[in-house]
LUMNUDO-961903 format. One record per residue: chain; z, x, y of N, C-alpha, C in turn. Coordinates in nm, 2 decimals, decimal comma, padded with zeros to 4 digits, m for minus. Each point is the difference from the previous one (the first is absolute). Layout:
N
{rec 'A' {Z X Y} {Z X Y} {Z X Y}}
...
# end
This chain:
117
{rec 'A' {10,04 08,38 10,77} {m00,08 00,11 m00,06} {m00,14 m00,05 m00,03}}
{rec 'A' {m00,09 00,10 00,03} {m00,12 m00,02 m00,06} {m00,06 00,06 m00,14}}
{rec 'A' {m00,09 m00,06 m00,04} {m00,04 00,09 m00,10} {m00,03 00,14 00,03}}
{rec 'A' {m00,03 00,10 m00,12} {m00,06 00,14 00,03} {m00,12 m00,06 00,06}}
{rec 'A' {m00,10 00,09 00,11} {m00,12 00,03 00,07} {m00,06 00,10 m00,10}}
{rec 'A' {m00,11 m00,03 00,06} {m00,13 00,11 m00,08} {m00,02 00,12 00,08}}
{rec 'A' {00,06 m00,05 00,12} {00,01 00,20 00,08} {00,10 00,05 m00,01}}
{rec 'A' {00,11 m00,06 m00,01} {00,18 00,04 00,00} {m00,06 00,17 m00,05}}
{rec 'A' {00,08 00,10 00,06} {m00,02 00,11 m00,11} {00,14 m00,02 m00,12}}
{rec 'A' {00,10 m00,03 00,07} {00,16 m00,04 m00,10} {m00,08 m00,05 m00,10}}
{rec 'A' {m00,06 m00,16 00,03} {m00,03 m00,11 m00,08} {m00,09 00,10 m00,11}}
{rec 'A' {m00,10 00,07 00,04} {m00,11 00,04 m00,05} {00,08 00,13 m00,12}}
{rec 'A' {00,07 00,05 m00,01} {00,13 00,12 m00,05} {00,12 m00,09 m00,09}}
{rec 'A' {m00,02 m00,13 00,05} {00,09 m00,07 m00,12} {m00,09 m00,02 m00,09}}
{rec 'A' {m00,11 m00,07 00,01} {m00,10 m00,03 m00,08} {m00,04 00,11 m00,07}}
{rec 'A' {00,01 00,11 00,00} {m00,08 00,11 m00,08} {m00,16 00,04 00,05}}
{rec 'A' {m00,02 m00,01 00,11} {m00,14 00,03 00,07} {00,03 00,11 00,05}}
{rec 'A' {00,11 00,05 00,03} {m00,01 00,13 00,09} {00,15 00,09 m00,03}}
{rec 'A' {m00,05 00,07 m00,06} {00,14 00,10 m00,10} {00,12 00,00 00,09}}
{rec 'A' {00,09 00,02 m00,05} {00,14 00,00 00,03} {00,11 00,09 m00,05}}
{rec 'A' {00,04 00,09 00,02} {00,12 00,03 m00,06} {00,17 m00,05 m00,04}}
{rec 'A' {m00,02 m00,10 m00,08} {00,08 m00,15 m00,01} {00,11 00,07 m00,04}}
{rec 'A' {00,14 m00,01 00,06} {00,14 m00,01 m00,05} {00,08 m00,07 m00,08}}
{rec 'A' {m00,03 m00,11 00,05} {00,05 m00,13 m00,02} {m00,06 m00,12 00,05}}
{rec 'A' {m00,02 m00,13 m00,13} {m00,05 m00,10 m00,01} {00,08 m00,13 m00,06}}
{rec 'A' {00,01 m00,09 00,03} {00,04 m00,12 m00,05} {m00,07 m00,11 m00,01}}
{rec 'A' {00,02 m00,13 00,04} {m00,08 m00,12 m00,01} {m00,05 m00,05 00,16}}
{rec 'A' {00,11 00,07 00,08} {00,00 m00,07 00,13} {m00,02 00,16 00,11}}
{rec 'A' {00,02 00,09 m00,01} {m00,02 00,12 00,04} {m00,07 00,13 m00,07}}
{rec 'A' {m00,08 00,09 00,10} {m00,05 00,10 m00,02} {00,02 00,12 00,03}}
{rec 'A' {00,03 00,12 m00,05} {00,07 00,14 00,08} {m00,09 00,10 m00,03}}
{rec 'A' {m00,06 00,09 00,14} {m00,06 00,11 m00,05} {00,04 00,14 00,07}}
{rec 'A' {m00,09 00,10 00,01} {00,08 00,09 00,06} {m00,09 m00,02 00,09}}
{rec 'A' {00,02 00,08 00,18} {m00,08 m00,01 00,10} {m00,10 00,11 m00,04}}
{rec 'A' {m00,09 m00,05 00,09} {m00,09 00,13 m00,04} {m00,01 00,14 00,16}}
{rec 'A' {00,11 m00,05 00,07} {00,02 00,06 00,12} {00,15 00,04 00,01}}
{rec 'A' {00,07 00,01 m00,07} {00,14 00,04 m00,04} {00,07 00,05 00,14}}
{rec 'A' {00,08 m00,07 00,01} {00,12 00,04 00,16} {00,17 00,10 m00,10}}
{rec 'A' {m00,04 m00,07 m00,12} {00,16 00,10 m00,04} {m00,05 00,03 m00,20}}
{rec 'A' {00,11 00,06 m00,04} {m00,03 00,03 m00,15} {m00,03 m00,14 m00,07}}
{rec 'A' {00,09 m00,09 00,02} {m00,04 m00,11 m00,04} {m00,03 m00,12 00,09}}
{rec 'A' {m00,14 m00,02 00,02} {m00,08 m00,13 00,09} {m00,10 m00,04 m00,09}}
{rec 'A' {00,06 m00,12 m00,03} {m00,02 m00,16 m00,11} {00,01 m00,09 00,12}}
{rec 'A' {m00,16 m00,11 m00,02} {m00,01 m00,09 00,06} {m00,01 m00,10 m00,11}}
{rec 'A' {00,10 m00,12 00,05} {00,03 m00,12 m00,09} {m00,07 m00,10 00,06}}
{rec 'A' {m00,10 m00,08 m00,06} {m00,04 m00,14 00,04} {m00,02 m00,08 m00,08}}
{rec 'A' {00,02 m00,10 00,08} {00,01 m00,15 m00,08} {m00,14 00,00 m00,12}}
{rec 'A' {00,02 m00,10 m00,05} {m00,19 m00,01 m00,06} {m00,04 m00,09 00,05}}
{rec 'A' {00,05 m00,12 00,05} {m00,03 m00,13 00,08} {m00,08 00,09 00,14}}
{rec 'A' {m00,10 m00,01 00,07} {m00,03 00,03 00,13} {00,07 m00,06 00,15}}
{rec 'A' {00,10 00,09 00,09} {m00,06 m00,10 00,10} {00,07 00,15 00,11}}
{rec 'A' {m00,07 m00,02 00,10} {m00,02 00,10 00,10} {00,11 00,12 m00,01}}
{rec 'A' {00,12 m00,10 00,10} {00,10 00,10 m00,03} {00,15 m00,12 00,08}}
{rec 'A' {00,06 00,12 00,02} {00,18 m00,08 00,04} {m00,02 m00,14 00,09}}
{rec 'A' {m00,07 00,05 00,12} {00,00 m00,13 00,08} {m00,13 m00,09 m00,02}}
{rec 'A' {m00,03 00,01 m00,14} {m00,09 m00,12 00,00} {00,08 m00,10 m00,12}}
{rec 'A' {00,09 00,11 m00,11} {00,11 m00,06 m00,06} {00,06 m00,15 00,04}}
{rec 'A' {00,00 m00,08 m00,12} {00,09 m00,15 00,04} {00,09 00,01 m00,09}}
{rec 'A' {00,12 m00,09 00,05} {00,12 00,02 m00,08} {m00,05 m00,03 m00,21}}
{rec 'A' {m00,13 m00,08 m00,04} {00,00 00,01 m00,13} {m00,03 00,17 m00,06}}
{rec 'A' {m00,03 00,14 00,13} {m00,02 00,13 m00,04} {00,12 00,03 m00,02}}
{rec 'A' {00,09 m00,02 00,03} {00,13 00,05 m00,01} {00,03 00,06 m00,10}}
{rec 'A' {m00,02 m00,06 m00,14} {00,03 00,01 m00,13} {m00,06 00,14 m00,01}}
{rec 'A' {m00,17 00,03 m00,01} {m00,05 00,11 m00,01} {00,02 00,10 00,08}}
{rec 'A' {00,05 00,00 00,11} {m00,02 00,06 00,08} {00,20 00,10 m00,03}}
{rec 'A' {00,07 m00,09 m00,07} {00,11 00,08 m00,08} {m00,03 00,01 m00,11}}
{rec 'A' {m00,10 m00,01 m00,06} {m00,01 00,12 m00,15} {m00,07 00,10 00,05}}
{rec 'A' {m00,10 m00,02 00,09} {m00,07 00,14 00,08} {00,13 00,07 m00,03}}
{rec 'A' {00,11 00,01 00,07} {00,12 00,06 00,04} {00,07 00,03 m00,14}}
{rec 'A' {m00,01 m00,11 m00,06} {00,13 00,07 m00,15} {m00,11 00,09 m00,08}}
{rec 'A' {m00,17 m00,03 00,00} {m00,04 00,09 m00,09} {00,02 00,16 00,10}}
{rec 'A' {00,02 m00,03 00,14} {00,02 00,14 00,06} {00,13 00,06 m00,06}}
{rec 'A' {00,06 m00,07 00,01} {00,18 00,09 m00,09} {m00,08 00,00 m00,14}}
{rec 'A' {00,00 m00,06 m00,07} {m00,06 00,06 m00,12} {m00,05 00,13 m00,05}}
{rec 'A' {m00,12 00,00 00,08} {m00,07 00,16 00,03} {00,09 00,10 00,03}}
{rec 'A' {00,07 m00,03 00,12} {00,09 00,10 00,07} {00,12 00,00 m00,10}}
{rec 'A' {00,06 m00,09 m00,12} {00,09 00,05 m00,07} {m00,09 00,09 m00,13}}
{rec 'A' {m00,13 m00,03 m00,04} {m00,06 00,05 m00,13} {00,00 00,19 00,12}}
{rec 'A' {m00,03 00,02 00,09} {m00,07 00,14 00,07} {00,16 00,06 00,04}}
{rec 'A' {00,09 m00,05 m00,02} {00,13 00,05 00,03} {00,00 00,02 00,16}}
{rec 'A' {m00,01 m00,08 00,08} {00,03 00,03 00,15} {00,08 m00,16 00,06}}
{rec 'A' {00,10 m00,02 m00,10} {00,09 m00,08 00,05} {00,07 00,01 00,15}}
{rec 'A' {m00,01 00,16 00,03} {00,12 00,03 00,06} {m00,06 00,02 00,15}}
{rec 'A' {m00,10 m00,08 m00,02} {m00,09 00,03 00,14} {m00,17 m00,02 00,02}}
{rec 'A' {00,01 m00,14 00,02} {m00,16 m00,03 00,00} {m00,01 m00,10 00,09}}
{rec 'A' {m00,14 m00,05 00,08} {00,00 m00,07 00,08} {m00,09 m00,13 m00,06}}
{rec 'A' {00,00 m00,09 00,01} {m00,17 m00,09 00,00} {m00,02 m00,04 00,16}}
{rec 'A' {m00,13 00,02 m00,02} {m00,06 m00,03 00,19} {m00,11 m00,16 m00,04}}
{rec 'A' {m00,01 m00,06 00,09} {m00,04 m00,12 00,02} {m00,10 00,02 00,12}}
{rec 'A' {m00,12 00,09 00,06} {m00,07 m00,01 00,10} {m00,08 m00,10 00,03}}
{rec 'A' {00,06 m00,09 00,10} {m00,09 m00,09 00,07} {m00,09 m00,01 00,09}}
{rec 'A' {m00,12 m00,02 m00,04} {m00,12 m00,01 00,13} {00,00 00,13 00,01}}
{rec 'A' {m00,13 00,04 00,08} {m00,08 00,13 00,04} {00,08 00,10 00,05}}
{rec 'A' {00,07 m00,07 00,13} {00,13 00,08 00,06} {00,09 00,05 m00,03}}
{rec 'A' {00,05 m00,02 m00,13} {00,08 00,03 m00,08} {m00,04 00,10 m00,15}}
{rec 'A' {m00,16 00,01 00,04} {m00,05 00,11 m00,10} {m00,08 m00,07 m00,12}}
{rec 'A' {00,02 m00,17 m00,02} {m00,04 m00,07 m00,13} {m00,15 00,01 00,01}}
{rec 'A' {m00,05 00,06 m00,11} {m00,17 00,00 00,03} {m00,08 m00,02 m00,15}}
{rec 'A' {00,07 m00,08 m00,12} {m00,06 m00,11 m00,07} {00,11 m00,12 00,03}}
{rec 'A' {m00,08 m00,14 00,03} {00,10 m00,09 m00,02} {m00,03 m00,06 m00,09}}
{rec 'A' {00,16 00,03 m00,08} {m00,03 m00,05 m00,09} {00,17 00,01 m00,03}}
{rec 'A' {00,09 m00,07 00,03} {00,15 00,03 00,02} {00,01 00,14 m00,14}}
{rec 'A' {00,09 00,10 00,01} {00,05 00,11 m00,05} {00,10 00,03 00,04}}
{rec 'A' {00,09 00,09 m00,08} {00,12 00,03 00,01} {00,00 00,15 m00,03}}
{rec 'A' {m00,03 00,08 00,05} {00,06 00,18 00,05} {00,11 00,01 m00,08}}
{rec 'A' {00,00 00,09 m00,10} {00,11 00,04 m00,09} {m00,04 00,20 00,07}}
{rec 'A' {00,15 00,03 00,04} {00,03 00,14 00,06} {00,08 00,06 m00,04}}
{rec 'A' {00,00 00,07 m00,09} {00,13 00,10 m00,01} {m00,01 00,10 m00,04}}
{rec 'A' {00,10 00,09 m00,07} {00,00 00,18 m00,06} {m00,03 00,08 00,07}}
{rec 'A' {00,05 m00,01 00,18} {00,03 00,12 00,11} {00,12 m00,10 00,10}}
{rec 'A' {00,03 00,09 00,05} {00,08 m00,04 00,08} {m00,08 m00,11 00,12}}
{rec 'A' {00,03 m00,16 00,05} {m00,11 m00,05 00,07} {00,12 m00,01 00,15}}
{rec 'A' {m00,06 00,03 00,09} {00,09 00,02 00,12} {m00,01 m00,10 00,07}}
{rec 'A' {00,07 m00,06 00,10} {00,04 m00,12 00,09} {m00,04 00,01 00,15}}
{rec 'A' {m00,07 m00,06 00,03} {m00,10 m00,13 00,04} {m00,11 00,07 m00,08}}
{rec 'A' {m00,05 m00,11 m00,06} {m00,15 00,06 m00,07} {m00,06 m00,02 00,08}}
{rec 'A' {m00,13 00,08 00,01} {m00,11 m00,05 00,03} {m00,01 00,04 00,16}}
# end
């Protein structure tokens, strides 16, 4: 992992430079709501540590990279949509990722249909 950047926009939204609608916070993760919403509830969770995204990950990301994930059940147990929610992981451009800055897609409260995307 790298440190936060001075361009990150994530980096720049953990820091308090550029408003956020924050859900959830801890020591090692940050949660806000998207500002481009795909369902009733879309919460993007990121590390606070900076570094791109999945495949730039080394096995010491591992650790953060599953609280990303348990603060996502968190959320999704505080908003009641136990019974049906996704987290998405988009990698690289092709895949739609357009800050890198690894994030975790919190989706739920509609029905989400199979094959996404």
């Amino acid at each position: 992992m790298t440190a936060p950047t001075t361009d990150c926009l994530f980096c720049r939204i953990v820091r308090g430079e550029i408003p956020a609608k924050k859900v959830y916070e801890d020591e090692h993760v940050f949660a806000f709501e998207d500002i481009h919403p795909q369902a009733p509830t879309h919460v993007l969770v990121i590390p606070k540590k900076h570094f791109s995204g999945l495949k730039e990950a080394q096995a010491e990301d591992a650790e953060i990279i599953g609280r990303c994930h348990l603060a996502a059940a968190e959320i999704a147990r505080q908003r009641n949509i136990e019974q049906g929610y996704r987290t998405v992981l988009n990698v690289g451009p092709g895949a739609g990722q357009s800050v890198f800055h690894l994030h975790v897609h919190l989706l739920g409260g509609r029905h989400l249909s199979w094959p996404p995307g």
